[in-house]
DOLUM-912425 format. One record per residue: z, x, y of N, C-alpha, C, O in turn. Coordinates in steps of 0.2 Angstrom, whole numbers, plus 5000, padded with zeros to 4 digits. Layout:
N
ZXYZXYZXYZXY/...
***
This chain:
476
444753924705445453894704445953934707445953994707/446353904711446953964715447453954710447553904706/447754014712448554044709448954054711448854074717/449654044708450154094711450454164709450654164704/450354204713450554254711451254284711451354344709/451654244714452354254715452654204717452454184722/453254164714453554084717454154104722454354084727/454254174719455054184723454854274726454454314724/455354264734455254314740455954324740456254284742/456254384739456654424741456654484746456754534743/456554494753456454534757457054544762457354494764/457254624765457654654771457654574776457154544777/458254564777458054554786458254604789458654644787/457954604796458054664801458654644803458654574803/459254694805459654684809459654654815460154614816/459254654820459154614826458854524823458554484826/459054524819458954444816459654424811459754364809/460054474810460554444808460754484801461254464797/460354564799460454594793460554554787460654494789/460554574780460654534775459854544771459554594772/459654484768459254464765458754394767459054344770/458054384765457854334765457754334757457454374753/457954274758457754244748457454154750457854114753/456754144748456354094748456154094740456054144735/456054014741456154004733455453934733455153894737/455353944726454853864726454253884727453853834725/453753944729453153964731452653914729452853884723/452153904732451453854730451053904730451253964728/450453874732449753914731449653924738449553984739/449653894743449653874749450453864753450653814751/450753894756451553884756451353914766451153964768/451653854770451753854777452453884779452853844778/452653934782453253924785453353914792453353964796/453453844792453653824801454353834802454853824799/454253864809454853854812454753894823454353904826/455253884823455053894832454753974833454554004828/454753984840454454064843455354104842455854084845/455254154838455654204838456454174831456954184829/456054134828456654124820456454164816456654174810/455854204817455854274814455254254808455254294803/454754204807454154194804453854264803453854284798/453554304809453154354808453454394804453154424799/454154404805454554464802454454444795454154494792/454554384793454554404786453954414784453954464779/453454394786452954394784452554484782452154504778/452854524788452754574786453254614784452954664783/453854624782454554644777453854624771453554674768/453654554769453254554763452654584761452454584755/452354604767452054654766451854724766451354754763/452554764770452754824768453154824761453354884760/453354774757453554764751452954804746453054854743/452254764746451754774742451154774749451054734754/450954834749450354854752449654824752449254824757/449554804744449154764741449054714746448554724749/449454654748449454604752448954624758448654684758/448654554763448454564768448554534770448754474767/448754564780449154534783448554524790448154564793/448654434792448254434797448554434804448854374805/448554484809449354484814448954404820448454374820/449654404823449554334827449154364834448754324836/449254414838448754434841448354484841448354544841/447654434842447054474839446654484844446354444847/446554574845446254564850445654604850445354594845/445154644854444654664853444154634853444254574856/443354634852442754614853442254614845442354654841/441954574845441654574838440954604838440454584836/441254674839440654734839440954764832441454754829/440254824831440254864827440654934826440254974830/440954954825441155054825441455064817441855044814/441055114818440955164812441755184811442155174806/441855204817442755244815443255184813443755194809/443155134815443655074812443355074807443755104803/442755054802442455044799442955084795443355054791/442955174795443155214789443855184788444155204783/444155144793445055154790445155104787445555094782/444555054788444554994782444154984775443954934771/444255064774443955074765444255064761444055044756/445055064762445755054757446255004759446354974764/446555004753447254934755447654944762447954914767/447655034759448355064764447955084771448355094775/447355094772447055084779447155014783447355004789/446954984780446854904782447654914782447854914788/448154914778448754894782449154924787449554894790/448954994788449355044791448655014799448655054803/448454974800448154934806448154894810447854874816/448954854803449154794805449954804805450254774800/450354854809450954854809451254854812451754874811/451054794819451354754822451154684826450554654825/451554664828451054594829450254594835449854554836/450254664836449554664841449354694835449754714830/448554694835448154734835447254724840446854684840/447354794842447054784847446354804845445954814850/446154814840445454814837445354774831445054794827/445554724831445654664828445054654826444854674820/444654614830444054594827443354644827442854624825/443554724828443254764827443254764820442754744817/443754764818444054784811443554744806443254774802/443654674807443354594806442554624804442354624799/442254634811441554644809441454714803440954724799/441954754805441654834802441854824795441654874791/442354774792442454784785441954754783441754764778/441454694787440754684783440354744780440154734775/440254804784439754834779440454864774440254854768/441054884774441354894766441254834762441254854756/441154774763441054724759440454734755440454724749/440054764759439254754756439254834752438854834747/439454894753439754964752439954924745439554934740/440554894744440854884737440754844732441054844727/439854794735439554744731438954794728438754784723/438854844733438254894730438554924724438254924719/439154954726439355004717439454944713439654974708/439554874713439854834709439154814703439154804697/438454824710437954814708437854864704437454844700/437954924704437654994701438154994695437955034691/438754944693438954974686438654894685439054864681/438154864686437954804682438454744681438454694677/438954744687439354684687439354624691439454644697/439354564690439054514693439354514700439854554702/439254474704439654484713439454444715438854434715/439954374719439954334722439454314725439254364728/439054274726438654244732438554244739438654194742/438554294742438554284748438354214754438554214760/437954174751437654134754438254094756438354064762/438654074749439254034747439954044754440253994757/439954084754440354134760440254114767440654084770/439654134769439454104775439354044775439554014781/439154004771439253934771440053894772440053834775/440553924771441253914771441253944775441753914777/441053994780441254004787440853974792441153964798/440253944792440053904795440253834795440153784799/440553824791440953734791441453734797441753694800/441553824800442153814805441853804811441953754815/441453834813440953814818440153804821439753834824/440153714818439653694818439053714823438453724821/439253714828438953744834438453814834437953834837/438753844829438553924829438353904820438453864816/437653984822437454014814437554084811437254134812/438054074806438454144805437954154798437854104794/437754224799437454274793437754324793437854354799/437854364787438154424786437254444784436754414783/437454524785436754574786436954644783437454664785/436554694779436754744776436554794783436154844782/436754794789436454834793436854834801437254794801/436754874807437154884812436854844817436254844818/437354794820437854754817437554714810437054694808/438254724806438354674800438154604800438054584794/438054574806437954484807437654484811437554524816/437354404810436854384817437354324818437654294813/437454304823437754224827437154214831436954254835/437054144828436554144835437054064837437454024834/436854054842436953974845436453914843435953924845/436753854840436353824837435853774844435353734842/435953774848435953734855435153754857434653724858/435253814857434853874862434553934855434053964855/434853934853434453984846434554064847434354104844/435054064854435254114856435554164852435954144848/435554234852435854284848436754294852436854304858/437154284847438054304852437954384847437754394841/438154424854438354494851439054494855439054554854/439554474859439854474861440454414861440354354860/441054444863441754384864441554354869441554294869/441354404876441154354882440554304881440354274886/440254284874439854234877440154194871439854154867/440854194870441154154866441854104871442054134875/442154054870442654044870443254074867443154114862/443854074871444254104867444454084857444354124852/444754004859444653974854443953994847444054014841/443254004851442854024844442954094840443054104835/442954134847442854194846443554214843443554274840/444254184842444654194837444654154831445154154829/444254124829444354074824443754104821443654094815/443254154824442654184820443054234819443154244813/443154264822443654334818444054344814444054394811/444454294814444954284809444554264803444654314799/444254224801443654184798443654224794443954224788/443154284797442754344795443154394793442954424788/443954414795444454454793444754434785445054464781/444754364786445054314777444254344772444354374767/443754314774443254294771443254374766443454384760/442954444772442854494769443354514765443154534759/444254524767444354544761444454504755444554534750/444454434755444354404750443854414745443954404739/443054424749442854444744442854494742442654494736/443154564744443154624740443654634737443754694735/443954584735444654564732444354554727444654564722/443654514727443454464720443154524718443254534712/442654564722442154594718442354664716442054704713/442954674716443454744716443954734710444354774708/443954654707444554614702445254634703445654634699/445354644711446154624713446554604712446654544715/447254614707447654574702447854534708447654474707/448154554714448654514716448454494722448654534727/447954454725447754404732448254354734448454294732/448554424738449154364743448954374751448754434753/448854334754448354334761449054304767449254244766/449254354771449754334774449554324782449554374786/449454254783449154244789449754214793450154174791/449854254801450454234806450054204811449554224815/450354134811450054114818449354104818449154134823/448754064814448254054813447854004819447253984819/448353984822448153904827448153944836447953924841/448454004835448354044841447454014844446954014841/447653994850447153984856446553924852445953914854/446953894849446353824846446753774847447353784848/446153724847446353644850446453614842446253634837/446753554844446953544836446253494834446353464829/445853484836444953494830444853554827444453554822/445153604829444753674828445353704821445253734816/445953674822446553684817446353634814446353674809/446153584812445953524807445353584804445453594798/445053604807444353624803444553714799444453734793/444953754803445253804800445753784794445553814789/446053754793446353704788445953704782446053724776/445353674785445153634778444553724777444153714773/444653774781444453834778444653834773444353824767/445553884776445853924773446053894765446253924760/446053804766446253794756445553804753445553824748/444853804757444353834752444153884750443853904745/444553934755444454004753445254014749445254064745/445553994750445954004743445653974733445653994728/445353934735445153884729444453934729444453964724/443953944734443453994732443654054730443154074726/444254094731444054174729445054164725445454214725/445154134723445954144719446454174722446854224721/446454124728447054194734447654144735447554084735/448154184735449054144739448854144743448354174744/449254104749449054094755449954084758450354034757/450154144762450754144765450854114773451054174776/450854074777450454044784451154034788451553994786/451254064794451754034800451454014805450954034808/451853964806451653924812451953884816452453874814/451853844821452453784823452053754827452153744833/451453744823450853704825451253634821451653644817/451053554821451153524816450453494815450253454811/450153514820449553484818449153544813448653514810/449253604812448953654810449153624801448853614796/450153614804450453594797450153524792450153514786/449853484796449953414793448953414790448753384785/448753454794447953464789447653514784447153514781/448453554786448453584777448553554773448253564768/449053504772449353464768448953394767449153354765/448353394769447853344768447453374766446953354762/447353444767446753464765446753494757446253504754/447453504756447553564751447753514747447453514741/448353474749448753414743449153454738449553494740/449153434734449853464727449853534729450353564727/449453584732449253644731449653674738449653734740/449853634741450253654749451053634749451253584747/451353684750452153674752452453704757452453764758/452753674761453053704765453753694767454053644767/454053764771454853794773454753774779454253774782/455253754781455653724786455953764788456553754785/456053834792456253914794456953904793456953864788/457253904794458053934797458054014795457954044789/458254034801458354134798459054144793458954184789/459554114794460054144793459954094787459754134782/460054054784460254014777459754054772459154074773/460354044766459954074760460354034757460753994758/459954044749459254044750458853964752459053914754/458353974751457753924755457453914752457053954750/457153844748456653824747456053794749456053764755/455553794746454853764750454853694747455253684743/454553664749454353594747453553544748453153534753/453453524742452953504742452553454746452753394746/452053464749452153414755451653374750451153394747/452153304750451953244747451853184753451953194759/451653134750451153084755451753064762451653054768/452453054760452953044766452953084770452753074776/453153164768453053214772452453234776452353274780/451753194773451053224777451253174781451453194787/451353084780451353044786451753044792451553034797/452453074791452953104797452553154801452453144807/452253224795451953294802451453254806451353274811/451153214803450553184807450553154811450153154816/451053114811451253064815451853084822452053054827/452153154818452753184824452353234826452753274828/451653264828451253304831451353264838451253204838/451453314842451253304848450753274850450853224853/450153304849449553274851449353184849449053134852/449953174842449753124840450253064841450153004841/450853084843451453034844451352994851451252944854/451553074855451653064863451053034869451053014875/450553034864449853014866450052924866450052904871/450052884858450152834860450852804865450852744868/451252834865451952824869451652824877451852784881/451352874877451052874885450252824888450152824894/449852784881449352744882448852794879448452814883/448952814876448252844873448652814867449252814866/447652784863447752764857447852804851447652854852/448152804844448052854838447552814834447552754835/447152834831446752804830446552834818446252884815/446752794816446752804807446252784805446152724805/445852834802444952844799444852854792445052904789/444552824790444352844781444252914780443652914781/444352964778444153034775443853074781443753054787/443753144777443453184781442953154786443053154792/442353134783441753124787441853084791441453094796/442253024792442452974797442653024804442453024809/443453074800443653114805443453154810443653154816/442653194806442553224811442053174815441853204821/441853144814441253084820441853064824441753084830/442353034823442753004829443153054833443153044839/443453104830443653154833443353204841443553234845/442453194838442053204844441953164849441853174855/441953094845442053024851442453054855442353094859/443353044853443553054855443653104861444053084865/443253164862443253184866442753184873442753214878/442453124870441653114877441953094883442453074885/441053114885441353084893441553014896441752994902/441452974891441052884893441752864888441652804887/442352884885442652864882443352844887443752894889/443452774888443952754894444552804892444752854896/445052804886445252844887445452894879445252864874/445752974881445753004875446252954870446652924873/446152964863446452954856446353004851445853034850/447153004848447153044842446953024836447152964834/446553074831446253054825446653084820446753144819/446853024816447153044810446553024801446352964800/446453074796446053044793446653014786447253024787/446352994783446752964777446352944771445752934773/446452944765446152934759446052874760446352864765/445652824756445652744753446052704754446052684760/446552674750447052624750447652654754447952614757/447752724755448152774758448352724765448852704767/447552714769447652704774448152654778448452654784/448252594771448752534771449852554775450252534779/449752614769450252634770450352664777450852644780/449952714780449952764786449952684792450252684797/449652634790449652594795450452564794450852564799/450552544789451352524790451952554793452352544798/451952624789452252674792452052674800452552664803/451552684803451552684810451852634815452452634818/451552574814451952514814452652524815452752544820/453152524810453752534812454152574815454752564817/453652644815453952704819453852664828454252674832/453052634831453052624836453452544838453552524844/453752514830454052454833454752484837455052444840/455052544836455552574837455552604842456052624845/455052604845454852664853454752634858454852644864/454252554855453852544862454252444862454452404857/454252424871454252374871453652334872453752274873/453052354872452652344873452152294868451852334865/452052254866451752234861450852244861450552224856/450752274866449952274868449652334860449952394861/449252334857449352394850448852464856448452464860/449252514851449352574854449052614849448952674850/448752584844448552614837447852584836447752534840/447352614831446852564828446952614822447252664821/446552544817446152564810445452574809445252514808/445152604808444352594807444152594799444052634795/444052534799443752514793443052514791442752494796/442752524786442052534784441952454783442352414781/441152434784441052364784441052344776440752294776/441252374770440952344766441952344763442052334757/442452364767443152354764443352294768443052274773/444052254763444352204768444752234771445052284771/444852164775445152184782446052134781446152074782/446652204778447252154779447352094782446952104787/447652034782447851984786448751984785449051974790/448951994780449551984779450052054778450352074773/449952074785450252144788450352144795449952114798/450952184799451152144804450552204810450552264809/450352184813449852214818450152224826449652234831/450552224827450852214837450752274837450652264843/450652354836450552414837449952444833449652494835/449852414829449152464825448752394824449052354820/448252394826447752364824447152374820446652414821/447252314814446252334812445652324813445452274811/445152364816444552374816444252364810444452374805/443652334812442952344807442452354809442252324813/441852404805441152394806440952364804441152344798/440352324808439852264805439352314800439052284795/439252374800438952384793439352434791439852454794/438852444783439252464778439952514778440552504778/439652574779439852634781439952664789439552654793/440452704789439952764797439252794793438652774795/439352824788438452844788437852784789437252804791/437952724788437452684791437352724799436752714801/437952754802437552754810437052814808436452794809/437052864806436752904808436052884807435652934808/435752814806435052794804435052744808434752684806/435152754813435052684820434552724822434452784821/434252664826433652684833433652724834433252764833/434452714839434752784844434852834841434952874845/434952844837435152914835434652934831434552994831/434152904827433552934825433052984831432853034831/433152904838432752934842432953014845432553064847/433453014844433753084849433553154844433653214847/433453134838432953174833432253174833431953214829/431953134835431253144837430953084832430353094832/431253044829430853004826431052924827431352894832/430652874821430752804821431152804813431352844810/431152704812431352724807430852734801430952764796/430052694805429552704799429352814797429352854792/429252824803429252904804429652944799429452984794/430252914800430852954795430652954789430552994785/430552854788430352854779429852924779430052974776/429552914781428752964781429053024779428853054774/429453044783429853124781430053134774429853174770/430453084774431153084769430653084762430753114757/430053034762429753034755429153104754428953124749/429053124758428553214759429253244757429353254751/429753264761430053294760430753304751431153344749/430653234749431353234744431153254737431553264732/430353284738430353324730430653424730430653474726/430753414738431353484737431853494736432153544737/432153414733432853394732433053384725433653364724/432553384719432653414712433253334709432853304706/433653314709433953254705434053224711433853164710/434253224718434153194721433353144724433253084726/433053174723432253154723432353064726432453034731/432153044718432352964718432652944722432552894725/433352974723434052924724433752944734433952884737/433452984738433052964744432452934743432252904747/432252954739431552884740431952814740431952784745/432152794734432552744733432952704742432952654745/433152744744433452754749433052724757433352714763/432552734757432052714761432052654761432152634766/431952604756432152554754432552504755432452444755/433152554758433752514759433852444763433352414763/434252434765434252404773434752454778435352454776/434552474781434852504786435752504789436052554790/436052424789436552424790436852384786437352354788/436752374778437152344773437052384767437452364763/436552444767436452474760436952554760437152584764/436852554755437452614752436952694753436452714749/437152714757436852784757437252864756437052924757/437752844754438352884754437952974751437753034753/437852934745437552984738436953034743436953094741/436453034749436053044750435953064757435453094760/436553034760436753054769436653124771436353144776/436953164767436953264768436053294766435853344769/435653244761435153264763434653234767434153264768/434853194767434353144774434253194779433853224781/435153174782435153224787434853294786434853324792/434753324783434553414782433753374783433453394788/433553334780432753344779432753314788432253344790/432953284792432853234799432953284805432753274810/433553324803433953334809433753444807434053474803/433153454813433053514813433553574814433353624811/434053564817434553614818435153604814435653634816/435253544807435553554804436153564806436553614805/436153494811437053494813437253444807436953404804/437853454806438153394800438053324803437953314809/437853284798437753234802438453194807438353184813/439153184804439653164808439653194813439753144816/439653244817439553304820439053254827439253234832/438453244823437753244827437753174830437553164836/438253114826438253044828438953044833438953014838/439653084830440153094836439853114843440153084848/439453154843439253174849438953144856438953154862/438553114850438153064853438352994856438052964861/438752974853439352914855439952944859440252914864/439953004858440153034867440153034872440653034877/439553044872439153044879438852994882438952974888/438352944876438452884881438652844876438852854871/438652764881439152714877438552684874438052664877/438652684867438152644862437752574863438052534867/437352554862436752514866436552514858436652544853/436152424859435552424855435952424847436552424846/435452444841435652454836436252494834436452484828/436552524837437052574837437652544839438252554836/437552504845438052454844438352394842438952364844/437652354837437752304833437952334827437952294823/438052414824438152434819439052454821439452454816/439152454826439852484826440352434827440952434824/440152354831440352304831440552294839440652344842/440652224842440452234850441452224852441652224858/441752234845442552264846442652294846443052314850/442452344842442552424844442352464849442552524852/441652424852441252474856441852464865442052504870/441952374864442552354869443052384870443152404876/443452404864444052444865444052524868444452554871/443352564865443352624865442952654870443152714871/442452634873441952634877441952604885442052544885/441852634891442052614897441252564899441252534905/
***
């Protein structure tokens, strides 16, 4: 369960900002402060951290290699090591830091083990770090180096940034910098987890900030941490606020007014950041579509569409709750009836085949789609995409029922499931483990079927499951 540990900030501003004071009022659990390059976001962020040393601060550039060294290692045994390393917006052993507080992780789980005190799960950990980068398999290791990355493609070992992207190799570092003090925060009983991250969207494309997002509210709700976040990302902004909900507030900067409150981002305010992101406005204004998906799993499968090669042209993915959807459609609608003369629609909705499809709502900009079956998890059990896993669909059954007595209550509910019909039955409860028992390398399944509708344009059962309008509008 996350906490707040302080609602109100009274901190210095610096003279080259205008002297006085900052006073911020309202704190969440999760509290964003957006505002431009140079309204002094970092500053505060660190005034609030030379306030209480306890705090951790994650600088906006991070630099360095995700090797091991013993001598970083030592200065990150203490609160006041780790902060006296972060006292300006570089640091240039950044992700030295990141790797070498794993062995103090494992250093503070051992004596926690030696008075007989219980200590986090580490499995739980990397499991929440690996949701950021499906591609890669991160393990923590009591030994030099701390971790193995291997590449899930190639099975390859990564010991270095050069064989990363920029975008990964900052998003695993950072990951790894939240994750480990978080947990010695937990296994050490830390009164006060305030985690003051600047600029977290540095060098990521906004899939890579939808997936850091929906980290950073887990690892607040897994280890009981604040979370103090600048940025003038709106895309970084509007998937905290989806991801986190009542639990997320954010300041709208001005340096000089006092005081300042936060505010809770509630459903109008998530539909504005979403819809005024760049990636996501100027996209349909210029003929690229926006494109409105039921929940996470929808998001990330289309998301990866989106970016294939076979797909005529790119589109922005916004996810949405259930009935939510109704609303984000109308709201869109009158924002693009204000912008565009064009009545050709600039939007879609993708609908699950077993929801109705509005009639009495106005459509000249956002249009509704539907699948002819039930779910998107119906796709992941087509031909095509079985085949690209080495099976049929008799084959599969064959697995699925050897393999579901190592799924303990689920057991039945995948036998039962075998049963089904492929493109009308409900497999929701059972899709995370089909897919683990079918799919050898254990990519998520939305993941494994966006990919593949990427690359090439759907054929055959995959594309009598998506429907021969959807495949028209989104494939070349």
């Amino acid at each position: 369960m996350s906490k707040k540990y302080f609602t109100e900030i009274k901190v210095k501003r610096p003279n080259f900002l205008g002297d006085g004071e900052w006073e911020l009022a309202d704190l969440n659990v999760v509290n964003v402060i957006f505002g431009k390059n140079g309204s002094g976001k970092s500053q505060i962020l660190r005034k609030i951290r030379e306030k209480n040393q306890d705090y951790f601060y994650a600088s906006p550039e991070r630099a360095g290699d995700i090797s091991f060294d013993v001598n970083i290692m030592n200065t990150q045994m203490t609160e006041r090591g780790r902060a006296k390393s972060r006292n300006s917006n570089l640091a240039t052993n950044y992700r030295q830091e990141a790797v070498s507080r794993i062995h103090v992780m494992y250093m503070t789980i051992a004596d926690a083990v030696t008075r007989g005190e219980e200590v986090p799960k580490l499995e739980e950990a990397e499991d929440l770090l690996n949701t950021l980068l499906p591609d890669f398999s991160f393990k923590m290791v009591p030994k030099s180096p701390p971790y193995v990355l291997t590449r899930v493609s190639d099975e390859q070992p990564v010991t270095s940034s050069t064989n990363l992207s920029s975008g990964e190799a900052e998003v695993l570092s950072l990951a790894m910098d939240l994750l480990t003090t978080a947990v010695i925060w937990q296994v050490s009983k830390q009164d006060q987890r305030v985690l003051l991250i600047d600029e977290p969207d540095t060098h990521l494309h906004p899939d890579l900030q939808v997936s850091l997002a929906q980290f950073l509210i887990a690892l607040s709700r897994m280890f009981n941490c604040q979370l103090l976040i600048s940025t003038h990302s709106t895309t970084l902004l509007s998937a905290l606020g989806y991801a986190g909900g009542d639990d997320v507030s954010v300041l709208f900067f001005k340096n000089l007014k006092a005081p300042q409150k936060f505010c809770k981002f509630g459903p109008e305010l998530s539909t504005l950041s979403a819809c005024l992101g760049g990636h996501a406005l100027m996209g349909p204004v210029f003929g690229a579509p926006i494109t409105l998906v039921e929940g996470d799993d929808d998001y990330r499968l289309w998301t990866h569409v989106s970016r294939g090669e076979v797909i005529k042209k790119g589109f922005a993915v916004l996810p949405c709750n259930g009935d939510q959807i109704k609303d984000y459609q109308k709201s869109l609608e009158r924002i693009f009836g204000s912008l565009r003369s064009s009545t050709e629609p600039c939007g879609f909705v993708i609908l699950d085949g077993d929801k109705g499809v509005p009639t009495h709502t106005d459509q000249a900009h956002v249009k509704y789609l539907q699948l002819k079956c039930h779910e998107a998890e119906n796709l992941f059990l087509t031909d095509e995409v079985l085949a690209k896993l080495g099976f049929t669909w008799d084959s599969a059954k064959k697995k699925l029922v050897e393999e579901a007595s190592n799924y303990g209550s689920k057991k039945d509910l995948i036998i039962k499931a075998c049963e089904l019909d492929r493109k009308d039955g409900d497999f929701k409860t059972v899709i995370n483990e089909i897919a683990q028992i079918l799919d050898e390398k254990n990519i998520f399944w939305p993941v494994r079927v966006g990919k593949i509708l990427g690359k090439e344009k759907p054929v055959g059962q995959l594309a009598h499951f998506l429907g021969a309008e959807v495949v028209s509008l989104f494939w070349t």
